[in-house]
PyMOL commands that place a pseudoatom at each C-alpha (Angstrom):
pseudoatom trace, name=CA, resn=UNK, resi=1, chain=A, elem=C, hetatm=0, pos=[0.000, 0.000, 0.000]
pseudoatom trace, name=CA, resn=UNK, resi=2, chain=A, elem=C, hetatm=0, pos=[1.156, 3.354, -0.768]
pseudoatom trace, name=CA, resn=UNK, resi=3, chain=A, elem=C, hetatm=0, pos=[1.552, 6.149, 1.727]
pseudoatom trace, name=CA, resn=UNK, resi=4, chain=A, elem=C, hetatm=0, pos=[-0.792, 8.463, 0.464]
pseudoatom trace, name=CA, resn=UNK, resi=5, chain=A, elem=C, hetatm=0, pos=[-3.788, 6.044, 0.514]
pseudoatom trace, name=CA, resn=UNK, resi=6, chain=A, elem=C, hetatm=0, pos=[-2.430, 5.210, 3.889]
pseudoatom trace, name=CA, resn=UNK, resi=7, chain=A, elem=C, hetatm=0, pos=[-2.180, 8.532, 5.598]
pseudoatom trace, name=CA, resn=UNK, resi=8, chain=A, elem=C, hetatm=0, pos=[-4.704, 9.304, 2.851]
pseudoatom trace, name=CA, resn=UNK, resi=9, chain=A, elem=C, hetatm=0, pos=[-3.726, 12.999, 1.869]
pseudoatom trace, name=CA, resn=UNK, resi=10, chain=A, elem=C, hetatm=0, pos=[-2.144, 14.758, -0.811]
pseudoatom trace, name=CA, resn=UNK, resi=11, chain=A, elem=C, hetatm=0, pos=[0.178, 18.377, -1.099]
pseudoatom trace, name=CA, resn=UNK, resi=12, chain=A, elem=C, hetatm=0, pos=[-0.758, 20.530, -3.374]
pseudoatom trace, name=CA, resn=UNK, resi=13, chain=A, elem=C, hetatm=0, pos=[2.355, 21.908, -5.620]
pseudoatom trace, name=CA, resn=UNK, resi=14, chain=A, elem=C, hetatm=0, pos=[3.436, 25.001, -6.758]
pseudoatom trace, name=CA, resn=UNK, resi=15, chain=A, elem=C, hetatm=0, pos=[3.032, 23.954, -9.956]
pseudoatom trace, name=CA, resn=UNK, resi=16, chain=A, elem=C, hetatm=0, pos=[-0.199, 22.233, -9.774]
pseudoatom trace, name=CA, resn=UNK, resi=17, chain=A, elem=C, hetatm=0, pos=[-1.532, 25.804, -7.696]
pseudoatom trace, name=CA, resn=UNK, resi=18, chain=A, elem=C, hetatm=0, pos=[-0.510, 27.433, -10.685]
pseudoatom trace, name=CA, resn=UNK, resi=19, chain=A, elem=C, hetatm=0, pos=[-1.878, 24.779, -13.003]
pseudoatom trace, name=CA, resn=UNK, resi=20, chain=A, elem=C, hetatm=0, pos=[-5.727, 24.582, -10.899]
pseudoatom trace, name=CA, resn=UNK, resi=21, chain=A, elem=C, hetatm=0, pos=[-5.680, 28.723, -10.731]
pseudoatom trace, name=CA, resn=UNK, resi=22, chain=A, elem=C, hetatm=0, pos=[-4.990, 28.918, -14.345]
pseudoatom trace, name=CA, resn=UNK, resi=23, chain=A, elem=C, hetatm=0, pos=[-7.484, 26.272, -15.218]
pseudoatom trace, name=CA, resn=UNK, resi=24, chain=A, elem=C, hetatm=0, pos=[-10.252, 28.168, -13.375]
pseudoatom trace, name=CA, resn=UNK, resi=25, chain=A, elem=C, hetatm=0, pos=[-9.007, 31.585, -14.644]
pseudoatom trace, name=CA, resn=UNK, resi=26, chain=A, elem=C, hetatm=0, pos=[-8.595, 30.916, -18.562]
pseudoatom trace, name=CA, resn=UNK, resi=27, chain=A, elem=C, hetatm=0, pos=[-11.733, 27.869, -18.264]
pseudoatom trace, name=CA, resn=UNK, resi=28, chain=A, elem=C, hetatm=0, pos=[-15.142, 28.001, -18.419]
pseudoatom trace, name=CA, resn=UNK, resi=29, chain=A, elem=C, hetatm=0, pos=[-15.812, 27.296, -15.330]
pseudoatom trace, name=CA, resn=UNK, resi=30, chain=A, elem=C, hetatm=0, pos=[-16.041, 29.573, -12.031]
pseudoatom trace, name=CA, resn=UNK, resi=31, chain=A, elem=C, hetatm=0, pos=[-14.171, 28.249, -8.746]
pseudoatom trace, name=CA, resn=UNK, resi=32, chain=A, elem=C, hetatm=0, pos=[-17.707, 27.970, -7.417]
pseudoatom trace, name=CA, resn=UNK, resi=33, chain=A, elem=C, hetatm=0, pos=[-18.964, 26.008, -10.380]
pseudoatom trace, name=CA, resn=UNK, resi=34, chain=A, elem=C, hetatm=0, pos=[-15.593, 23.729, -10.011]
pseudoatom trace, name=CA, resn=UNK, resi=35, chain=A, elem=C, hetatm=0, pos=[-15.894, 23.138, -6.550]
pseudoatom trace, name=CA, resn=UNK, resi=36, chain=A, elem=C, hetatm=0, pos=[-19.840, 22.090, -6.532]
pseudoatom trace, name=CA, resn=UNK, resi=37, chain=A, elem=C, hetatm=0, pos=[-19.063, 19.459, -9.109]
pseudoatom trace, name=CA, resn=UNK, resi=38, chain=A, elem=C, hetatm=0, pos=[-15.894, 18.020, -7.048]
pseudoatom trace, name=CA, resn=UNK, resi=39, chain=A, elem=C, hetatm=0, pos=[-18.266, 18.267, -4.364]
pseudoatom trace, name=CA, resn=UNK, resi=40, chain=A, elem=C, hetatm=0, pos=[-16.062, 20.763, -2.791]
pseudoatom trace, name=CA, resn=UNK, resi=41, chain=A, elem=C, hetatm=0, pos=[-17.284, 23.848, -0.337]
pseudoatom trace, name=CA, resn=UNK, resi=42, chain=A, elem=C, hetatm=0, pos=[-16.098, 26.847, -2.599]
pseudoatom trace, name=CA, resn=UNK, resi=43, chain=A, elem=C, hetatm=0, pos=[-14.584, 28.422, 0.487]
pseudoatom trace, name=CA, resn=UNK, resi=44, chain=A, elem=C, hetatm=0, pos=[-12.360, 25.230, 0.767]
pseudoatom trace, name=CA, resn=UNK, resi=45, chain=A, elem=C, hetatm=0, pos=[-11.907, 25.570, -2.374]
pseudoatom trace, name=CA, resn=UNK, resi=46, chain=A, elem=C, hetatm=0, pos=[-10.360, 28.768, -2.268]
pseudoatom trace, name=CA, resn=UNK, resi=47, chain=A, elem=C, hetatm=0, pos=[-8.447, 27.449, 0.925]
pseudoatom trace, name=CA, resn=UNK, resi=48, chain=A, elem=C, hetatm=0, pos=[-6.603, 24.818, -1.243]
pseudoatom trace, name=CA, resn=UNK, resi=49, chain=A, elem=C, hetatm=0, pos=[-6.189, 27.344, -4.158]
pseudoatom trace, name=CA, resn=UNK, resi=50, chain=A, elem=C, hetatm=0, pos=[-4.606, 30.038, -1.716]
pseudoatom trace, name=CA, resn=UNK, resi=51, chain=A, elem=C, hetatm=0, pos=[-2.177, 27.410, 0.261]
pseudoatom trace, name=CA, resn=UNK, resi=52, chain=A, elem=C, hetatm=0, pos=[-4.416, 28.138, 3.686]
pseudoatom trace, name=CA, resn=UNK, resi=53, chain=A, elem=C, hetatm=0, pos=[-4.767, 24.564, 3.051]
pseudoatom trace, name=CA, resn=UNK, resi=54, chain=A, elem=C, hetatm=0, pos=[-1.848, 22.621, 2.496]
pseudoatom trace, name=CA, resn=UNK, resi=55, chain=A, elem=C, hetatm=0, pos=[-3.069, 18.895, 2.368]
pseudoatom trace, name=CA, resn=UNK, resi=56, chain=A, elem=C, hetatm=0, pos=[-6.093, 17.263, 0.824]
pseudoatom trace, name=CA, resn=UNK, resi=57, chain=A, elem=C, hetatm=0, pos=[-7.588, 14.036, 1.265]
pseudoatom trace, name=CA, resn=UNK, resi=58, chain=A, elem=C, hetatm=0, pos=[-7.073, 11.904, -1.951]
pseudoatom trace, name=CA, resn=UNK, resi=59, chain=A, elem=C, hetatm=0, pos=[-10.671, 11.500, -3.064]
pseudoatom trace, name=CA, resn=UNK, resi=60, chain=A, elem=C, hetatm=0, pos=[-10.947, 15.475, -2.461]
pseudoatom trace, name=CA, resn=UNK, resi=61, chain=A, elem=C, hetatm=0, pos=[-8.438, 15.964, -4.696]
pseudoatom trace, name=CA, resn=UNK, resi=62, chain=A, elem=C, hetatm=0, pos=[-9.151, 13.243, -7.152]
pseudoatom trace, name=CA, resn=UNK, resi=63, chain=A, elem=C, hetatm=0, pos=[-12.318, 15.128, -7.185]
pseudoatom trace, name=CA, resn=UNK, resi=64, chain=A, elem=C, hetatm=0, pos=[-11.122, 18.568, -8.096]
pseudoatom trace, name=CA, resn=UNK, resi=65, chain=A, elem=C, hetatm=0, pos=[-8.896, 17.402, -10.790]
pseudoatom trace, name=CA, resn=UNK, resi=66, chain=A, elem=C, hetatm=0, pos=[-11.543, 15.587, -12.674]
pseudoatom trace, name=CA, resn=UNK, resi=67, chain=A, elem=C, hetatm=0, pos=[-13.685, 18.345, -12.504]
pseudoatom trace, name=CA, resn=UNK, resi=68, chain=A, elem=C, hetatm=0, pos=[-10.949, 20.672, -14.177]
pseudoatom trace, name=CA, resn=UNK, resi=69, chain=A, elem=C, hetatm=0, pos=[-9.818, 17.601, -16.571]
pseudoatom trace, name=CA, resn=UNK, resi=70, chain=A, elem=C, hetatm=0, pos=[-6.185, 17.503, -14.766]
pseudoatom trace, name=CA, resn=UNK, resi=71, chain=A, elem=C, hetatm=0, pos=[-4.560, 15.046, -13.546]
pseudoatom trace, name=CA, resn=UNK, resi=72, chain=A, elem=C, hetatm=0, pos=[-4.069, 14.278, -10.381]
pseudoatom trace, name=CA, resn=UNK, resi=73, chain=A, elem=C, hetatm=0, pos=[0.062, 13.681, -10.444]
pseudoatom trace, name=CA, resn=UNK, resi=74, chain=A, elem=C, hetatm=0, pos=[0.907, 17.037, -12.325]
pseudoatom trace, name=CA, resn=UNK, resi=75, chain=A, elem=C, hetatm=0, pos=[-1.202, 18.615, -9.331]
pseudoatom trace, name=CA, resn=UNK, resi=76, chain=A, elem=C, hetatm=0, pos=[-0.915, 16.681, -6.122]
pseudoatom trace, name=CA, resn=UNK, resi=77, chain=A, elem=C, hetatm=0, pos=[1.993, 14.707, -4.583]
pseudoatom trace, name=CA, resn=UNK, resi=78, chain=A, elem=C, hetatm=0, pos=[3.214, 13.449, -1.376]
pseudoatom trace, name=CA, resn=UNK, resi=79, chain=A, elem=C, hetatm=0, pos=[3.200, 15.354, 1.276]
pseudoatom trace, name=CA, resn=UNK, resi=80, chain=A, elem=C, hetatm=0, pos=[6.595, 15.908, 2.830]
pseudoatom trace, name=CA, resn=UNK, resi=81, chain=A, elem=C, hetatm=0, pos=[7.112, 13.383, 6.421]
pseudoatom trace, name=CA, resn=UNK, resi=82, chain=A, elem=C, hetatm=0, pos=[7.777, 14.518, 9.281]
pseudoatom trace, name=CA, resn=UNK, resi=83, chain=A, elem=C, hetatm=0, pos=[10.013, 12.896, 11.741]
for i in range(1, 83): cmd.bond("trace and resi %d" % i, "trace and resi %d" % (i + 1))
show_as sticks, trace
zoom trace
């Protein structure tokens, strides 16, 4: 089993920020559109998108990438451990 269905979140990268802001800024869809089909609060939403959030759980962010048609490894990764 991998670690992120075992601890069960994701980090959100710089690059996939960029890559989720720019989807909802250039798409046709409005952050509050995006997050009610990922099933998303759009104030989370905007939590994840702003770093106030800085892990996800994996079906959350599953979720939001489908919704923008990204995937899920140019966007999410591993969060760093902590020893």
């Amino acid at each position: 089993m991998t670690r992120a269905t075992e601890e069960g979140r994701l980090a959100l990268t710089e690059a996939g920020a960029a890559a989720l802001n720019n989807a909802i800024r250039n798409g046709p869809l409005s952050q509050s559109e995006v997050g009610r089909r990922a099933g998303v609060a759009q104030s989370s939403l905007n939590d994840i998108l702003s770093g106030v959030t800085q892990t996800v759980s994996v079906s959350r962010a599953r979720a939001i990438c489908h919704a923008l048609n990204l995937h899920l490894g140019d966007v999410f990764t591993l969060p760093a451990r902590t020893t």
